[in-house]
C-alpha positions as CSV (number, residue, x, y, z in Angstrom):
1,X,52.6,18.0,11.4
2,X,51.1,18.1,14.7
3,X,49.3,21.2,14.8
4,X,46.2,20.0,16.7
5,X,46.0,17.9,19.2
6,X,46.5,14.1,18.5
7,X,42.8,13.2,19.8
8,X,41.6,15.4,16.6
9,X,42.9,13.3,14.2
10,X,41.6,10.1,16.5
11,X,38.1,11.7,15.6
12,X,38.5,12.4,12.3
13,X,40.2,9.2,11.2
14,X,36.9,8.1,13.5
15,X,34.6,10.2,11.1
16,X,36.0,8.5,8.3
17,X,35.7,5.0,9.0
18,X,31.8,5.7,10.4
19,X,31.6,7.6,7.1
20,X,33.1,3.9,4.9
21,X,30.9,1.5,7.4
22,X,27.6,3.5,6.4
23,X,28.2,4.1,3.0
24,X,29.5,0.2,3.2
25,X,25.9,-0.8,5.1
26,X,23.9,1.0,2.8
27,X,25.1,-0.6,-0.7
28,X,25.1,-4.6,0.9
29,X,21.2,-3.0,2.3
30,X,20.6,-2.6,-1.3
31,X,22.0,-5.1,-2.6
32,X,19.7,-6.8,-0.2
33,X,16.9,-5.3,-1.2
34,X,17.1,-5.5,-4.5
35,X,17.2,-9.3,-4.4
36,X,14.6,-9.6,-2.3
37,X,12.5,-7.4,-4.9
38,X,13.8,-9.3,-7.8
39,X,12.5,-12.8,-5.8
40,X,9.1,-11.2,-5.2
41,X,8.4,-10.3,-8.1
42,X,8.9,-13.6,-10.1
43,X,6.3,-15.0,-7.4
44,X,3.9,-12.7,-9.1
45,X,4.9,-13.2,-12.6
46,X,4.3,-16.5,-11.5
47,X,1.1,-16.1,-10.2
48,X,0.3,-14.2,-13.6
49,X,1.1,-17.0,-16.0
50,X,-0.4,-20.1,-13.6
51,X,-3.9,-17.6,-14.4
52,X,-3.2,-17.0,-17.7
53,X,-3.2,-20.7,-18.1
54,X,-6.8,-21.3,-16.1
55,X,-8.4,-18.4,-17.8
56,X,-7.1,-20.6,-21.5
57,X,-8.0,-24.1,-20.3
58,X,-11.5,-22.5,-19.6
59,X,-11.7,-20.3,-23.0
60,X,-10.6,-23.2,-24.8
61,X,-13.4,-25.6,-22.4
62,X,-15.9,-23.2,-23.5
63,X,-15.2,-23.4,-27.5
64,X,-15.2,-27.1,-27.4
65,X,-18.8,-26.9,-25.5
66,X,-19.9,-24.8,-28.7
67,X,-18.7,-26.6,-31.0
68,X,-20.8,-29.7,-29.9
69,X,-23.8,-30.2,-32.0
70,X,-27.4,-29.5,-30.8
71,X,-27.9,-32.9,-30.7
72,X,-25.7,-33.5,-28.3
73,X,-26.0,-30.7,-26.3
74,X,-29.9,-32.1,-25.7
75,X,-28.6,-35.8,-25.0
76,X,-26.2,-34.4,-22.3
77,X,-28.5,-32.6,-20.3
């Protein structure tokens, strides 16, 4: 069993466990990520519905102010 020297298989059982932390690291980094992604991107779904909702109240502003008779129109201004 001991063919090499015993400070070899302190550097590979080294190698391994660097090799576990990193690939360990990596997927809570993404994990991470990923939520922070997820977070930012409802703020701009958000964002797109709170304009939606302007860009309607003013659309539906605008077809009441049409529909108004002349009449009125004339007496308003």
């Amino acid at each position: 069993m001991l063919l090499l020297p015993w400070w070899i298989y302190v550097c590979i059982i080294g190698i391994l466990v660097s090799g576990y932390m990193a690939f360990k690291t990596a997927r809570e980094d993404k994990l991470v990520d990923h939520e922070f992604i997820e977070k930012e991107g409802q703020v701009f779904i958000e964002r797109i519905e709170q304009e939606r909702q302007k860009k309607q109240e003013m659309l539906e502003q605008q077809k009441v102010q049409n529909d108004q008779p002349e009449t009125e129109k004339i007496s308003a201004s």
